[in-house]
C-alpha positions in Angstrom: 2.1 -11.3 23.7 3.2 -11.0 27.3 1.6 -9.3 29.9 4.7 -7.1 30.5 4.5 -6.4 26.8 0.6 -5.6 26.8 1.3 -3.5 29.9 3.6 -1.3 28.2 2.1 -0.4 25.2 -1.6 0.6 27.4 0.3 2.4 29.9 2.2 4.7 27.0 -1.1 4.7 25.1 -2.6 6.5 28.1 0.0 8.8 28.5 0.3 9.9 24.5 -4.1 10.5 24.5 -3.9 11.8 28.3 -6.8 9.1 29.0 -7.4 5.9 31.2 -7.1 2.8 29.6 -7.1 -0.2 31.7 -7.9 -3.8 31.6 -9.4 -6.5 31.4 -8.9 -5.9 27.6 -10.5 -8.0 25.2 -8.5 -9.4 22.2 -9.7 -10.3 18.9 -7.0 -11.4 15.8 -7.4 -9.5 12.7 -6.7 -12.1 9.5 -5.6 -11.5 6.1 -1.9 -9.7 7.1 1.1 -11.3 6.6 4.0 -9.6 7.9 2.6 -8.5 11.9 0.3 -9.8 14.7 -2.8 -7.9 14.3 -5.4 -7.6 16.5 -8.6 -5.0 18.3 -8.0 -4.7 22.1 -11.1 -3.3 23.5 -10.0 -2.4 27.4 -12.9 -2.1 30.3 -11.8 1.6 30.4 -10.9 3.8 27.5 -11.6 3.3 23.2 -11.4 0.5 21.4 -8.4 0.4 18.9 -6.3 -1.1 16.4 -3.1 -2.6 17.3 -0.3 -4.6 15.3 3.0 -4.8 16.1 6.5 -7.2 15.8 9.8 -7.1 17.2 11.9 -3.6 17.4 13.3 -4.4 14.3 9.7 -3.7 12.7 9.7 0.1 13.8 10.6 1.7 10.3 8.0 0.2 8.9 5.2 1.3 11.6 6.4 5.0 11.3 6.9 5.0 7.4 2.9 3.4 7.4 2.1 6.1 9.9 3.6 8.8 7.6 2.1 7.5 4.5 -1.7 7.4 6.4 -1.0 10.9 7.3 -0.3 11.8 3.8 -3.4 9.9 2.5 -5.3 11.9 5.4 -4.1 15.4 4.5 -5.9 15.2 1.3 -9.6 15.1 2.6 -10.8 13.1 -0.7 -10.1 9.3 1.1 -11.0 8.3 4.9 -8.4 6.5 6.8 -8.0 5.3 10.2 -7.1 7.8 12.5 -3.2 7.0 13.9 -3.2 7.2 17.7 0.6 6.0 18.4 3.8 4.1 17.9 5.2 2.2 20.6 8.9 1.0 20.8 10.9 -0.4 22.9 14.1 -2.3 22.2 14.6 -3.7 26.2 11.4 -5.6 25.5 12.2 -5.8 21.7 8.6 -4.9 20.5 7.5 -2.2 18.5 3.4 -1.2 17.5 1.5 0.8 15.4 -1.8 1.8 17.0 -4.6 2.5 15.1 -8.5 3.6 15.5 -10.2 0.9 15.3 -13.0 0.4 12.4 -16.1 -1.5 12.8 -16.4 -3.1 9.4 -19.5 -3.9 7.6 -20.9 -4.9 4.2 -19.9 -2.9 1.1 -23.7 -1.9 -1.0 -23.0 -1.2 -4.9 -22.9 2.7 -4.1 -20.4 1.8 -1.7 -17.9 1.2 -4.4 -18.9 3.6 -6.5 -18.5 6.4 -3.9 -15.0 4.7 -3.5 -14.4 5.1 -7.1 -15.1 8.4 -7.0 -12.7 9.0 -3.7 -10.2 7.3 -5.3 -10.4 9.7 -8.6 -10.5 12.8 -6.5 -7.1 11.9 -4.5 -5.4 11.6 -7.6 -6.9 14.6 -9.4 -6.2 17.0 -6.2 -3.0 15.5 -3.8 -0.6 16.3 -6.7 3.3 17.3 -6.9 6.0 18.8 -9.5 8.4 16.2 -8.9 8.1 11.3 -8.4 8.6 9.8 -5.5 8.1 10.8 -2.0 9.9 12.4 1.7 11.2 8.9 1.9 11.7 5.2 1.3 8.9 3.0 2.7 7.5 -0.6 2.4 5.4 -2.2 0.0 4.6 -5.7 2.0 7.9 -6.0 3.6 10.0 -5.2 0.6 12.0 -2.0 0.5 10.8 0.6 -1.6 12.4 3.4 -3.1 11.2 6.8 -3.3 14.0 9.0 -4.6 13.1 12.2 -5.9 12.7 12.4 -10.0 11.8 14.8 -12.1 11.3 12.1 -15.0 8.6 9.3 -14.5 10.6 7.1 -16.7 13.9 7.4 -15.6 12.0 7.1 -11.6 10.3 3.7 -12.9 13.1 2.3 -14.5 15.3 2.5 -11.9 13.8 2.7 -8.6 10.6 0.3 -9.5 11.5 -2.4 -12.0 15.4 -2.2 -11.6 15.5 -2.3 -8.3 13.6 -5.3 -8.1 15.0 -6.7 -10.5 18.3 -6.5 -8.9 16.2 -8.4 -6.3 15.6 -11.0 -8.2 18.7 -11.8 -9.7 20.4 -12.0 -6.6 17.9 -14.5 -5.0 16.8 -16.7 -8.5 19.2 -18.6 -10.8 15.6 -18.7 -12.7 14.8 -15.3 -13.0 17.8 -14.4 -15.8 15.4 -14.8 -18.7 12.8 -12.8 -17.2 15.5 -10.4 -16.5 16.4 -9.9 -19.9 13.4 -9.3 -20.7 12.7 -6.7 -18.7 15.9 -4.9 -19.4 14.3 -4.9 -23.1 11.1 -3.7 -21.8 13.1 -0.8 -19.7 15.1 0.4 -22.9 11.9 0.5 -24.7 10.0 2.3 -21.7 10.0 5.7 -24.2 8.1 4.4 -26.8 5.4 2.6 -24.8 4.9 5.6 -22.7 5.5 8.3 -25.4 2.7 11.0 -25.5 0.9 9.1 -22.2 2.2 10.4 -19.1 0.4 12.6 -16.7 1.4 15.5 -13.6 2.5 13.7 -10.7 -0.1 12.5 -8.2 -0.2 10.9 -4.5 -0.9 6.7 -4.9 -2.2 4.6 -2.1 0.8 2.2 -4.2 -0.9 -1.2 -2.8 -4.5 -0.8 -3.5 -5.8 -4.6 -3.4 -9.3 -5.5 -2.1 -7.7 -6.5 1.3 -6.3 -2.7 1.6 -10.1 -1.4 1.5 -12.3 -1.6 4.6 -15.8 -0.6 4.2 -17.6 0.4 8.0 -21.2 0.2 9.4 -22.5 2.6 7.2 -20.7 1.1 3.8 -18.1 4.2 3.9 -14.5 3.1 2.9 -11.1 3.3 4.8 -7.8 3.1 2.8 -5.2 0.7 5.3 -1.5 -0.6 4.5 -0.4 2.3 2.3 2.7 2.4 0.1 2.6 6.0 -0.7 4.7 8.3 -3.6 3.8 10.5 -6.1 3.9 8.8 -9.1 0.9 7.7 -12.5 -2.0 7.1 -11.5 -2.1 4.2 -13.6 0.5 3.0 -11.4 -2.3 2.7 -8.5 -4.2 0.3 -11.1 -1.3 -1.7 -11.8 -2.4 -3.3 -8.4 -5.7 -2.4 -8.3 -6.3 -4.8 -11.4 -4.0 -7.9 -10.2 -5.8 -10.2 -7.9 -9.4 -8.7 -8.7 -11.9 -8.1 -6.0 -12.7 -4.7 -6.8 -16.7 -4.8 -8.7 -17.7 -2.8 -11.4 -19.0 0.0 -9.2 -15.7 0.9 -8.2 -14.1 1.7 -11.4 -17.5 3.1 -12.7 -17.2 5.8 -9.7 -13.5 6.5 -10.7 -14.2 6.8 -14.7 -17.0 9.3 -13.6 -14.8 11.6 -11.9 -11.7 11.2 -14.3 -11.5 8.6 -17.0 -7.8 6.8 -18.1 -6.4 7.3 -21.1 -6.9 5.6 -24.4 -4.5 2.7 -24.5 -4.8 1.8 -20.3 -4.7 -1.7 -20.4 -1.7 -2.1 -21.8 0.4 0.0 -19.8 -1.4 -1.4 -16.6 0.1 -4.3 -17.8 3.6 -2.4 -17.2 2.2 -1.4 -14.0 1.0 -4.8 -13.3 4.7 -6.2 -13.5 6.2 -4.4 -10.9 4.0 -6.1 -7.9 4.5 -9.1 -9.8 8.0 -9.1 -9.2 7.8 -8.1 -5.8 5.5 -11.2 -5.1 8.4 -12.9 -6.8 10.8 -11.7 -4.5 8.9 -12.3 -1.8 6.7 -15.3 -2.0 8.8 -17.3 -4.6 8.9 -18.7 -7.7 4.9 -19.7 -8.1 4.8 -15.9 -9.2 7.3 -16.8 -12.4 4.6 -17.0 -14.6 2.7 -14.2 -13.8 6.1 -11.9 -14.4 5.9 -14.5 -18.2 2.3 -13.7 -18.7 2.6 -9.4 -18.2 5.7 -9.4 -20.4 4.0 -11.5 -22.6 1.1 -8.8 -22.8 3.4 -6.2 -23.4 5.4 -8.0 -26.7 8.8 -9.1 -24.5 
């Protein structure tokens, strides 16, 4: 980043918290994101923070992951970093999301658990009449859709699986079979779902291992949200994809509120969706995974 950039984003991060931040600032990268620089600037004068940021072109996606943090924070059941600005400016062409920075430490046993338990008390309490949410927002980089519904079915039919679907079709000659197959799995979404659904509730909506961060004391932070109201099944879907999440964790949830008889396989439904988006976005090595969900589910 250059120094013209770095001086622009302390001098409007003074301004917005009214204190003096000043350099030298010391820089340390942040690894594991994907889609944006990441780093902790901690100045000579003034806090320590979280910074990541991309060209101007990024700045939807910093204030839709702003909103969705807020929403998370509103609840009181889940901690999350507190959000201290956004920074944009198209003459330099940078935008940045500007975060408090956590000092991470070791997750104990009860760590997870007490996660677990967080995680069941969101969805039990942050809940809503209606699917979806004030607006679209990002799940990695990929659009997402967030449409108001007043049907869970008709919501992940269309503005889940169809719309990446769509996706896919228009980027992979490979993808018709799978296609089909979903369009099956869609027409059948009645019957797998019939008697099973549940009251709308708030989702983190990208709950992978890499989304947790556990500080000094063990407590957990929820990061990289991609909110809605929608199952909380839905939330396991990704939860339950790459793993990292011990027995603790959904031992603490299954305390506070238990899924219903018959989870697994509709997590498998769940399970598609990111699948598909990991199609879309990292490319065909996720094929199989897409094979191996419909597979579970008899298409």
């Amino acid at each position: 980043m250059e120094t013209t950039q770095i001086e622009a984003i302390v001098d409007a991060l003074s301004a917005s918290m009214r204190e003096t931040i000043s350099g030298p600032i010391d820089r340390r990268i942040c690894h594991g994101g994907c889609i944006h620089r990441a780093e902790v600037w901690s100045p000579r004068i003034g806090p320590t923070f979280f910074i990541k940021w991309g060209d101007h072109a990024k700045l939807d996606m910093f204030r839709q992951e702003a909103v969705g943090l807020s929403a998370l924070a509103d609840t009181g059941t889940v901690r999350i970093p507190r959000v201290l600005f956004i920074f944009a400016d198209e003459d330099i062409d940078l935008a940045a999301l500007i975060l408090e920075a956590i000092e991470v430490g070791s997750p104990s046993r009860s760590s997870w658990f007490d996660f677990g338990q967080q995680l069941a008390h969101l969805h039990q309490t942050a809940t809503s009449t209606r699917f979806g949410f004030a607006a679209d927002n990002y799940l990695g980089s990929a659009n997402q859709l967030n449409g108001w519904s007043d049907q869970w079915i008709e919501f992940y039919a269309t503005q889940r699986l169809g719309f990446q679907m769509r996706w896919l079709q228009s980027q992979y000659r490979s993808a018709r079979s799978i296609v089909a197959r979903c369009e099956r799995l869609i027409a059948d979404l009645n019957e797998i779902l019939r008697d099973q659904l549940e009251s709308p509730t708030l989702i983190h909506g990208d709950l992978w291992s890499g989304n947790v961060l556990f500080d000094r004391e063990g407590r957990a932070y929820l990061i990289d949200p991609a909110v809605y109201y929608g199952q909380r099944e839905a939330e396991w879907g990704m939860i339950d994809l790459f793993g990292g999440f011990p027995p603790e964790f959904r031992e603490g949830y299954f305390d506070i509120w238990p899924l219903k008889s018959g989870y697994q396989v509709r997590i498998s439904l769940y399970r598609l969706y990111h699948c598909i988006n990991h199609w879309n976005l990292f490319g065909e090595s996720y094929l199989s995974a897409c094979d191996q969900e419909l597979r579970k589910l008899g298409y």
